[in-house]
N, C-alpha and C positions, 0 to 999 in steps of 0.2 A: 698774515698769510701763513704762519705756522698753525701746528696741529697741536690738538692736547687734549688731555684726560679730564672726563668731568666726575662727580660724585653724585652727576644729579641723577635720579632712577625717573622712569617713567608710570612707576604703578608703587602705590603705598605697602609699606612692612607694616607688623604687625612684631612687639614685640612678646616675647614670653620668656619668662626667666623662671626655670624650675631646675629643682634638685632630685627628679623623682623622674621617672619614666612617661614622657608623653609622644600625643600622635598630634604630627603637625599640620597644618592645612597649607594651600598654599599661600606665598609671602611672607610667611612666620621666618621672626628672626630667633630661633631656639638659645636661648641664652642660658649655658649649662652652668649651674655654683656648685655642682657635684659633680665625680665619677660613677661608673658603672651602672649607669642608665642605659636606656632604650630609646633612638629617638625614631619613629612608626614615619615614613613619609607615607602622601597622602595615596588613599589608592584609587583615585577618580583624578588623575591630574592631568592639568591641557598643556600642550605646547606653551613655551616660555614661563610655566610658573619658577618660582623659585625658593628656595628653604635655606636658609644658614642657620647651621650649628656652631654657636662659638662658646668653649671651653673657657668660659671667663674665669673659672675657679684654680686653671692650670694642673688639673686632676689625672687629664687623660695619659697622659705618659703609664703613670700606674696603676688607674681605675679606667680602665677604657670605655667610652662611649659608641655605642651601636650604633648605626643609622642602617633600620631595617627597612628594604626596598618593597615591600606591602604590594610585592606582585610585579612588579616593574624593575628592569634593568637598571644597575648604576654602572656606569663606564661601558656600557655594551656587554654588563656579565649577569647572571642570575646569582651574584653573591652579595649579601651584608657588608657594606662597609664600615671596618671598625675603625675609629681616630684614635690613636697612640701617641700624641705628640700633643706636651703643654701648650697651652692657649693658641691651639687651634680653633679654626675658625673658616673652615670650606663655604663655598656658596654650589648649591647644586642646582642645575637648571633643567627642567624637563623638555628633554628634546623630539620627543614623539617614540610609540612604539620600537623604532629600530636599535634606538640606541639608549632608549633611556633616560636616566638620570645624569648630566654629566658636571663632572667638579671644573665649574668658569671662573674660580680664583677664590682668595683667601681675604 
């Protein structure tokens, strides 16, 4: 009768592990082993996709990682969100024109 948290997802990832500056599609799980990259979300995206960036390298505190919104709002703003903080690891979820791109957990 109790409740709980699952890990199960209902649509597949895609994983991508780079050091260099890419554009992601959606479901890509962006797996960064560098700082000072660029990571492009998509700019054709539908409701519920989703992108994680995770700073596996521990870089972004002082080579920060971009994630450029390629036209689309994150958090309900027209800005770039940069990651500053080691082995981060956002999931952003596209939640339709109003509001964007928005960060649904780490």
């Amino acid at each position: 009768m109790g409740r709980y948290l699952t890990s199960t997802l209902n649509y597949a990832t895609t994983n991508v592990v780079t050091g260099v500056s890419v554009t992601a599609v959606a479901n890509n799980r962006v797996i960064c082993t560098a700082g000072s990259i660029t990571v492009t979300l998509p700019a054709t995206a539908v409701s519920g996709d989703t992108v994680q960036i995770i700073d596996v390298g521990g870089n972004a505190g002082s080579a920060n990682i971009t994630v450029a919104r390629n036209g689309h709002e994150i958090q309900n703003a027209a800005d770039n969100l940069v990651i500053d903080i080691n082995n981060a690891a956002p999931i952003l979820v596209y939640t339709g024109v109003t509001y964007g791109w928005v960060i649904a957990g780490s």
